[in-house]
N, C-alpha and C positions, 0 to 999 in steps of 0.2 A: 851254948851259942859260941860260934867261933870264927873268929873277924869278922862281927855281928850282922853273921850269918844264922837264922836260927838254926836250930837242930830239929830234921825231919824225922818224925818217930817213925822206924822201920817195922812194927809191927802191932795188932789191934786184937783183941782177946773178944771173943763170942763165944756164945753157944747157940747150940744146936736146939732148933725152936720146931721143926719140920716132923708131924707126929711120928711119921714113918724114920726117923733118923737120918745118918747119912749113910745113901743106899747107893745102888751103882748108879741108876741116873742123876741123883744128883752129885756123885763121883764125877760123871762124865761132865758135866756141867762144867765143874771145878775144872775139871784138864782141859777142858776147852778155852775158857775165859784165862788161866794161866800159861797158855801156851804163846799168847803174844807178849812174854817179858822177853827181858832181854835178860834176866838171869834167873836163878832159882828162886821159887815160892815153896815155902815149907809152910806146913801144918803141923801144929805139935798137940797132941795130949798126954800128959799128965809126962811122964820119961820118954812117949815114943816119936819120932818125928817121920815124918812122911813128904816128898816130892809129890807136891801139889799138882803135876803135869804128869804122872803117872797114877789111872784110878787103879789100880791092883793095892799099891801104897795108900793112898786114901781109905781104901778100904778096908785094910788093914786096921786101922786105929778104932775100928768100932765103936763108932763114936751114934751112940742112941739120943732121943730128945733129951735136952737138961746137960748134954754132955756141955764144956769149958773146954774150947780150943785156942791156942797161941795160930795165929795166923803170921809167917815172918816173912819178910824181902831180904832180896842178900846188895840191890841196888837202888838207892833214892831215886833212878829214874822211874822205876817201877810202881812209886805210889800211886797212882792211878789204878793199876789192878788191884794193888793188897786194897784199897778202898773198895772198889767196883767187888772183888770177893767176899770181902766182910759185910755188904749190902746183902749178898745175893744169898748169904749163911742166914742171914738178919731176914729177911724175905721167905726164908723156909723153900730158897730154891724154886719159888715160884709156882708150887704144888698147893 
């Protein structure tokens, strides 16, 4: 907390619950729903990090069911997506 302001946690750990993994459509999904921040969304697994607004990078991280991903904002305005993302990961992308 600071000038008791709390501290906005900038980022929310999931996995990947969607049988089929994450695949291009729900790639596109991601870049779509990330594409209205106002700064970068990153995906992390395990050492790799990937630009949430680009599926080629998402895709990259081959990320199967059961995987553990870092989902990160680079701006506290942006909580509302990293939430809204880590729902829709939570949701198995609505499939």
């Amino acid at each position: 907390m600071v000038n008791n302001i709390p501290a906005i946690e900038l980022s929310r750990n999931v996995s990947i619950t969607n049988p089929l993994g994450l695949h291009a459509r729900s790639a596109a999904k991601i870049a779509k729903l990330v594409k209205k921040a106002r700064s970068k969304v990153w995906i992390i697994k395990g050492s790799n990090k990937a630009d949430a607004s680009r599926i080629i990078d998402v895709l990259s991280l081959a990320a199967i069911t059961d995987s553990k991903l870092m989902l990160l904002i680079d701006d506290p305005s942006d909580i509302d997506i990293l939430n809204d993302l880590a729902q829709l990961i939570k949701d198995g992308f609505g499939e």
